[in-house]
LOBALUM-777427 format. One record per residue (C-alpha): x, y, z; residue in three letters. Coordinates in steps of 0.1 Angstrom, whole numbers. Example, Ala and Ser with C-alpha at 12.3 -4.5 7.8 and 13.67 -1.06 7.14 Angstrom:
% residues 2
> x / y / z / r
> 123 / -45 / 78 / ALA
> 137 / -11 / 71 / SER
***
This chain:
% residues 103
> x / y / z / r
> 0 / 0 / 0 / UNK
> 12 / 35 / -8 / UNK
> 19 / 57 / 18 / UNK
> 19 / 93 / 13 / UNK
> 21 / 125 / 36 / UNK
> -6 / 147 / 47 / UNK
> 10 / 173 / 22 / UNK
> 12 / 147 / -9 / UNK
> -27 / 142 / -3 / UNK
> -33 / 180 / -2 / UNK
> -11 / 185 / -31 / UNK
> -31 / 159 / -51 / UNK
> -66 / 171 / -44 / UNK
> -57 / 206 / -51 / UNK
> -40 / 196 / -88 / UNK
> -73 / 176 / -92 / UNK
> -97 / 201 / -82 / UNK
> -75 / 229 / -104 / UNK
> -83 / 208 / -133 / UNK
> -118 / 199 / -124 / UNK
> -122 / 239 / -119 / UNK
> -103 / 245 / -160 / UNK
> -126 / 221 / -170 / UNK
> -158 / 236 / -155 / UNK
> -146 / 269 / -170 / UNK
> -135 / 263 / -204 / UNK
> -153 / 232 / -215 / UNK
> -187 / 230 / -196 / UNK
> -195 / 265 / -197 / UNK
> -188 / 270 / -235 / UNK
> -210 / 237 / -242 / UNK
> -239 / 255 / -218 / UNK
> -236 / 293 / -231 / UNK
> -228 / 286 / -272 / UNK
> -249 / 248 / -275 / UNK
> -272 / 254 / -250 / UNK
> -266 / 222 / -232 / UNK
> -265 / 229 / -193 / UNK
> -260 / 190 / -186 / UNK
> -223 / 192 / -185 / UNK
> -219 / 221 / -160 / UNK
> -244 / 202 / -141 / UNK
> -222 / 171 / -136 / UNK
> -192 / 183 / -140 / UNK
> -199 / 214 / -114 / UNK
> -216 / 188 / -91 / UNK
> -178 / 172 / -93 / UNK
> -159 / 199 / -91 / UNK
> -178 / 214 / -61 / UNK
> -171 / 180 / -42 / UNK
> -135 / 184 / -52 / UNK
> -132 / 224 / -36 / UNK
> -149 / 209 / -3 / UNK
> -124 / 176 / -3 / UNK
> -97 / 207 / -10 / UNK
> -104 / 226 / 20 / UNK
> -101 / 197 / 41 / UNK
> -70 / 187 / 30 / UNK
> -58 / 226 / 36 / UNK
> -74 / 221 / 73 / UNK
> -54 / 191 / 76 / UNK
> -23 / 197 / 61 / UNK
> -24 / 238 / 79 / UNK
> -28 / 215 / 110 / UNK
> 1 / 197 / 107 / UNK
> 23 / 216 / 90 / UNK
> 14 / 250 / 112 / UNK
> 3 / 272 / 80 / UNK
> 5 / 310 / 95 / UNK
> -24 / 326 / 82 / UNK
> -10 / 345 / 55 / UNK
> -2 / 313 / 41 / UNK
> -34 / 298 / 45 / UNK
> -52 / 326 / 27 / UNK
> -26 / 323 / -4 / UNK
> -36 / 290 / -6 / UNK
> -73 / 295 / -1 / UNK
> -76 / 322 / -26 / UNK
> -52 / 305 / -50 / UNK
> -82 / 280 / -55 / UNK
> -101 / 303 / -60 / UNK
> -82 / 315 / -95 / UNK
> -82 / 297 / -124 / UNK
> -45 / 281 / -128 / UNK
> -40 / 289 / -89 / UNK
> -36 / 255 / -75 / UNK
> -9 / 249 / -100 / UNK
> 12 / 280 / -83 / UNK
> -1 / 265 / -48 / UNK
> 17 / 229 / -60 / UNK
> 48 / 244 / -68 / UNK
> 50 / 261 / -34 / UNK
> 42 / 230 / -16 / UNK
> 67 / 209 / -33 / UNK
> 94 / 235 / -25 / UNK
> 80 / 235 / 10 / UNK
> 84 / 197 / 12 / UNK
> 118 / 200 / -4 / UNK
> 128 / 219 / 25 / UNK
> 116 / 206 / 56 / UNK
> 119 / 171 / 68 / UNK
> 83 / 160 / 70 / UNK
> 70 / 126 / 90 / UNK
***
């Protein structure tokens, strides 16, 4: 069984919510707004918005753990917010990983 860190897990959610998010954005949308076909925002909104919750939690966790100051909680926070912004929030996360020894 693999066994990954508290910041691994929050690293993964938030690269697959970023790209649930791009997807909600540039695919479902333009399917609803220029075909007319709100089915894919629907599922794929319903997905994403279980993704952003799953996000959270892993921030919770992984601020827990790795005592986030708040500053860097809100980065991360708003970062999901903007489209692309979990993909600067990874970046900083693996630096952070690189250097701190982490259980």
């Amino acid at each position: 069984m693999l066994k990954s860190s508290i910041l691994d897990q929050f690293r993964l959610i938030g690269l697959i919510e970023g790209i649930s998010y791009l997807v909600l954005l540039f695919v479902a949308m333009p399917i609803k707004y220029l075909l007319g076909d709100p089915s894919y925002v629907k599922v794929i909104g319903m997905a994403h918005g279980i993704l952003f919750m799953l996000f959270v939690a892993a921030q919770f966790r992984a601020a827990l753990k790795y005592r986030f100051d708040l500053k860097e909680n809100a980065l991360y926070f708003v970062a999901s917010l903007i489209p692309f912004g979990t993909f600067f929030t990874d970046k900083r996360l693996k630096n952070l990983k690189s250097t701190k020894v982490h259980a």
